[in-house]
N, C-alpha and C positions, 0 to 999 in steps of 0.2 A: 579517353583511355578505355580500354577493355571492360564494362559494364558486369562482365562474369566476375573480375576482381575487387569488385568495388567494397570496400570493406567496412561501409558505416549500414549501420540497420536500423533504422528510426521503427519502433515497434511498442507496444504495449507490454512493456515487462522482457522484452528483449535485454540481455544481456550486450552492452556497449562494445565495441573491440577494445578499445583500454577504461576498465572503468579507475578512474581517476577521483581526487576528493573524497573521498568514501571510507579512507585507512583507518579514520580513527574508531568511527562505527565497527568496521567489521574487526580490528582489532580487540574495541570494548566486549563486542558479542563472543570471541571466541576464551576472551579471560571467564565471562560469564557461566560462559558449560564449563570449564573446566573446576572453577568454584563449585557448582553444581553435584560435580562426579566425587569430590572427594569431603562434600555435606558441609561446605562456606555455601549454602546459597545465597543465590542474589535475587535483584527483583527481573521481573519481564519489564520488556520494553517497547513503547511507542513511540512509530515513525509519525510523524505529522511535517503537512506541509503542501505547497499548492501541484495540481498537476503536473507531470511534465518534469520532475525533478528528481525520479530512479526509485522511487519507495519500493515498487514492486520489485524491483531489478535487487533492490537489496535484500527482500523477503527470501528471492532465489537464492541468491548468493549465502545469507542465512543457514536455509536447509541441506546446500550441498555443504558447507562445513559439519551442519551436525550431521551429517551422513558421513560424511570421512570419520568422527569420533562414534561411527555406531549408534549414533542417537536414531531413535523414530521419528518421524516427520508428518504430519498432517496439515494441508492448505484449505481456507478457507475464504471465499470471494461471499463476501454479504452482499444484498442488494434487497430492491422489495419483495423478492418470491423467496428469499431462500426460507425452506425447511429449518429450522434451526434445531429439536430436539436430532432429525434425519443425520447433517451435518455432525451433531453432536458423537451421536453414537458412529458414523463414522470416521470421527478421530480418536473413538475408545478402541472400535475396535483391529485399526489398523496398528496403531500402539503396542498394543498388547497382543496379539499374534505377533509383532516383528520381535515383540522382548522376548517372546518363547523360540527355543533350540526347536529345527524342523521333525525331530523324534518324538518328541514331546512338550506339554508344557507344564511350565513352570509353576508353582502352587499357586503365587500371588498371582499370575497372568490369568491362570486358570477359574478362579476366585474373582479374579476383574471379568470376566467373559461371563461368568453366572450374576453379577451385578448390572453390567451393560444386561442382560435377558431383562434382571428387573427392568427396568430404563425405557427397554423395545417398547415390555409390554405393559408399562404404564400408558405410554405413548404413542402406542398401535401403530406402532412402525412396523414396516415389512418384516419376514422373516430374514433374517441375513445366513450367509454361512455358516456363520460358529457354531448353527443348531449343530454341523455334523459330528463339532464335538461330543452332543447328548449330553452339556449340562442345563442344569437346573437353573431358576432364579432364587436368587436370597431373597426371602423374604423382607422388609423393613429395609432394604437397602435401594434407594437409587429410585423406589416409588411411591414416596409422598404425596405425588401431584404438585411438588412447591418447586417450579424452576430452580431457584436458590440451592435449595438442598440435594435436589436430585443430579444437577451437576456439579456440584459438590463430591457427593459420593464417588462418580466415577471416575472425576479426577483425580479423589483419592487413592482409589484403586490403580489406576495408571502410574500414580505414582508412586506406590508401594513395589511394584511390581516393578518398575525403572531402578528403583534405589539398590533393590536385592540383585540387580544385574552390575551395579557401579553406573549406572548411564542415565539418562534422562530422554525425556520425552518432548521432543519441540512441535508448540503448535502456533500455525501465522495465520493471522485474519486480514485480509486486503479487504480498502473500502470500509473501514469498523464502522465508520460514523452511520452505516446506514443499519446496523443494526439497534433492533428496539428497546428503551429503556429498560425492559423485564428480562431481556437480553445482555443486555450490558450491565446490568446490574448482578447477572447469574456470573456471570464470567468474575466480576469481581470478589463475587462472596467466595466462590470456590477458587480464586487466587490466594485469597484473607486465609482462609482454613490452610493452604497449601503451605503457604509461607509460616505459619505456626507450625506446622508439624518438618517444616524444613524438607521438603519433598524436592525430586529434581524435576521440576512440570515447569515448563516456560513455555510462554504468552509472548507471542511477538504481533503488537497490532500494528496498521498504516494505513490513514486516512486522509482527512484535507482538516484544517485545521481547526473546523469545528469540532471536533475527534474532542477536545481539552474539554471542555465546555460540556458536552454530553454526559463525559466521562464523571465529571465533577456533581452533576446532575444527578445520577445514577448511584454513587455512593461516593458520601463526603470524604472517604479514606482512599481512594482511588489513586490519590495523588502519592500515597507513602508506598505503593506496590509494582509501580511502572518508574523506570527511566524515561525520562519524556525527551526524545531528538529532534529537533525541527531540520529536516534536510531542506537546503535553501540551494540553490543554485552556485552553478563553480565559479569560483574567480579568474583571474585572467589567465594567472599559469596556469591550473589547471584545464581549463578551458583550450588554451594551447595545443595540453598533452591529449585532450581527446582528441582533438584534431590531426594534430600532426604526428604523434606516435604510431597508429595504425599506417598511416600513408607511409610514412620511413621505413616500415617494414617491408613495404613493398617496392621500395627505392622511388618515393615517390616523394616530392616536398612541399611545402607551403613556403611563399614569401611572407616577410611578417605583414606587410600592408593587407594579402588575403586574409589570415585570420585574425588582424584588427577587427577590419571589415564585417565579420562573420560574429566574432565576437560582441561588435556592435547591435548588430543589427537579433542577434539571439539573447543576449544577456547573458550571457551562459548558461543558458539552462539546457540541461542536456538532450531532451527528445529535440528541440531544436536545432543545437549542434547537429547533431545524425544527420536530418533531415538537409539541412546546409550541404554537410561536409559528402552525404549522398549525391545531391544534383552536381556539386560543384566537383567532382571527380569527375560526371557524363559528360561535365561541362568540357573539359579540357580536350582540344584538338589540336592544339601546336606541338610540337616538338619539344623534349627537354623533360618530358614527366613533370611540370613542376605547374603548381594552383599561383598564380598569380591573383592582382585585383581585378583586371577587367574579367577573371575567371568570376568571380565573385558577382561584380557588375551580370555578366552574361544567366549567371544559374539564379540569380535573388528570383525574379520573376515564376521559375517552374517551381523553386523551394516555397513561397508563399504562396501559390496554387495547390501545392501539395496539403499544405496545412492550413491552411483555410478551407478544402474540402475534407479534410479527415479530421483531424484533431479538432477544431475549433465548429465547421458547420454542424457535425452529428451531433455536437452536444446543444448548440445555437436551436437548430431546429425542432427540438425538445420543447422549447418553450411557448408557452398561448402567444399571440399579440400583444395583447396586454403586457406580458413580461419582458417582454421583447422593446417596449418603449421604453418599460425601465431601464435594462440593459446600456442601452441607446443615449438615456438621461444622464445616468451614469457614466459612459465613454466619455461624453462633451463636456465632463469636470477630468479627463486625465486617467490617469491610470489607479487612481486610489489608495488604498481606499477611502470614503467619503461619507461624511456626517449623513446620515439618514434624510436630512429635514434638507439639507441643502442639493439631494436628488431629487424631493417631493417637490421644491421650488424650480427647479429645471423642468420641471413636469406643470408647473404652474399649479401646484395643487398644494394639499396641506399631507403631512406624513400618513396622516391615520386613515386618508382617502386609498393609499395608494400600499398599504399593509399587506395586503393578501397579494400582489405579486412580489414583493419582497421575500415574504414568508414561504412563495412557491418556487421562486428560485432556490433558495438557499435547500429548501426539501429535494431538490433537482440536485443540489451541489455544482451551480454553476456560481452561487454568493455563499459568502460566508461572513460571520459578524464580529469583527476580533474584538471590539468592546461593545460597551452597550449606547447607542444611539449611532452606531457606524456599520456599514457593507463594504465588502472587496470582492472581488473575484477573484475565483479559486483558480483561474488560466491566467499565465501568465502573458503579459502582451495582448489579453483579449481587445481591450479598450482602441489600438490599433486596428486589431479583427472587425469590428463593430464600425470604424469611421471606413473602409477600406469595402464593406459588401453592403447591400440593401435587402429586403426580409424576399 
C-alpha cells in the first residue's frame, strides 16, 4: 500500500493515530485542573512505568488540554547535564509572562518576575528577557542559597499569580528519576508549601519505575502529594483499536488472525504496536486493502530489525562489557524480573562480586529494582533483544 499513507508513527513521544487505553488518565487529569481553577485542589501526578508504554505521549496530551483551559505550560526532559536552577527559572519565567495580558502585567506576575531576578541572580544564570521589563529583585525572596526554599519561593509566586487569573500553571518532567536527590527533594518541598497554601501549581512527573523509590528517598511525604499511575501496556482490545482504527479510516483492515499475530508478538505495548502496524502496512502488495497473517509473517523480520536497531541497540550499546554479561545473565533466566543472587549464580559468581554493573545499569536506566534483592528491565521484551543479537 501507498507508504505516503501509512498512518502508525513509532516515535519517541510521538502522539499514536488512535491513542487508546489512556481515558481514564486523561479523564483524571482534566477533573484535576478544573478542581484546581475553582480552589478544590488536588495533588500532581506521577506517570511511572517501563519504556515503550506512551508516558511522554501522555505528558503531550497533558499540556495541550491545559492549553485549551488557558493554563501555562512548561516541559522539562531531565537527564545528567540538565541545568536544573536554568530549567527552573525557565518554567517561572514562561508561566508568568503567559499569566500577564500582552499591555501589561499583572501585580502578582509582575512581583513573580522580580522574584525569578532574585532566583537568576542567586544562581548566576544568564540575563533572560524579563530585564526589559526593568524590574528589580526582592530582596530575601528566592535567594537563600537553599534549593528547598528558593524553589519554593517561585513556585509560590507562580502560583499566586495563576490563582489571581482563575487558572493554573502546569509543569511536566520527563525522565524524573534522573534527576538528583537535592533536586527531587526541592520539587517536593515546594509542592508541600504549595499544597498548604492550596495554590493551582501542578507537577506532572514520568519516569521508569524507579521514579517510587527515589521519590520516597527524597522526602518521606512525597507519597501524600502525587497521584502515583503506573501506565502498563494495552490489553487486547485495546491493543486492536490501535491497530485497526487508524487503518479503517483509510478503508483499510486487519484480519483478526493479523492482529492476534502482532498482538502476540508485541504484547501490546504501544511503541511496538506502531512499529508492527508501520512495516506491516509496507508489507501489503495483494489486492483487497486488507493486513492479513502472512502480512504479518512477511513484515515481523523488517519490524524487529527496526527495533532492535533503534529502540533496544542505542540504549544496549550504552553499556561496558562487563554490563553487558549481566544483561546477557539475566536474559538466560526469562524475562523477569530476577532475584539478584540468582543472576550472580548465572554469572558463576557471588552478588557482591558483580554489584557495580548492576548498580551501573540501573544509573543507565536500562535495570530497575522493584524490591529489594530483585532487577528487571526497564525494556520491554529486552530479554528476547539480548538472546536474538551478539555484543
Amino acid at each position: 500500500m501507498d507508504p505516503v499513507r501509512n498512518p502508525y508513527r513509532p516515535g519517541a513521544g510521538r502522539r499514536p493515530p488512535a491513542l487508546v487505553g489512556r481515558d481514564q488518565e486523561i479523564h483524571d487529569f482534566d477533573i484535576a485542573l478544573q478542581r484546581f481553577e475553582i480552589g478544590n485542589d488536588d495533588r500532581s501526578q506521577i506517570l511511572h512505568g517501563l519504556r515503550g508504554v506512551g508516558k511522554t505521549v501522555l505528558l503531550h496530551e497533558f499540556h495541550r488540554i491545559a492549553a485549551r483551559r488557558g493554563w501555562p505550560g512548561h516541559a522539562i526532559e531531565a537527564g545528567p547535564d540538565l541545568d536544573f536552577p536554568k530549567e527552573v527559572a525557565n518554567l517561572a519565567r514562561t508561566a508568568l509572562l503567559r499569566l500577564s495580558s500582552r499591555e501589561r502585567l499583572g501585580a502578582l506576575a509582575q512581583r513573580g518576575l522580580s522574584v525569578l531576578q532574585s532566583f537568576r541572580l542567586r544562581y548566576q544564570l544568564p540575563e533572560g528577557p524579563e530585564m526589559s521589563f526593568g524590574l528589580e529583585p526582592i530582596l530575601g525572596e528566592a535567594d537563600y542559597g537553599s534549593l528547598d526554599r528558593d524553589l519554593t519561593d517561585l513556585l509560590l509566586a507562580v502560583g499566586r499569580a495563576a490563582a489571581s487569573k482563575q487558572l493554573g500553571a502546569l509543569f511536566t518532567v520527563d525522565e524524573m528519576q534522573f534527576l538528583r536527590p537535592a533536586e527531587m527533594g526541592a520539587f517536593v518541598v515546594a509542592l508541600h508549601r504549595i499544597s498548604q497554601e492550596g495554590l493551582p501549581v501542578m507537577v506532572v512527573g514520568a519516569g521508569l519505575p524507579s521514579l517510587l523509590g527515589k521519590m520516597g528517598d527524597a522526602r518521606s511525604y512525597a507519597e501524600r502529594l502525587f497521584a502515583f499511575r503506573r501506565i502498563n501496556s494495552l490489553d487486547a482490545g485495546e491493543a486492536r483499536r490501535a491497530l485497526a482504527d487508524p487503518a479503517r479510516r483509510l478503508e483499510v483492515r486487519w484480519t483478526e488472525g493479523a492482529l492476534d499475530a502482532v498482538i502476540g508478538k508485541t504484547r501490546g505495548y504501544p511503541y511496538f504496536l506502531q512499529t508492527f502496524g508501520q512495516h506491516c502496512w509496507d508489507a501489503v502488495s495483494h489486492p483487497g486493502n486488507t493486513v492479513h497473517s502472512a502480512t504479518v509473517r512477511e513484515a515481523t523480520p523488517r519490524a524487529l530489525r527496526s527495533l532492535d536497531e533503534g529502540f533496544f541497540r542505542m540504549r544496549f550499546d550504552r553499556a561496558t562489557r562487563a554490563s553487558r554479561r549481566y544483561l546477557r545473565a539475566m536474559a538466560s533466566l526469562g524475562p523477569g524480573p530476577h532475584l539478584v543472587r540468582e543472576v550472580a549464580a548465572a554469572l558463576g559468581t557471588r552478588s557482591n562480586r558483580v554489584s557495580p554493573q548492576r548498580d551501573a545499569l540501573i544509573r543507565l536506566g536500562l535495570c530497575y529494582a522493584p524490591r529489594r534483592g530483585e532487577i528487571g528491565f526497564t525494556l520491554p521484551l529486552f530479554d528476547k533483544f539480548l538472546r536474538r543479537v551478539t555484543d
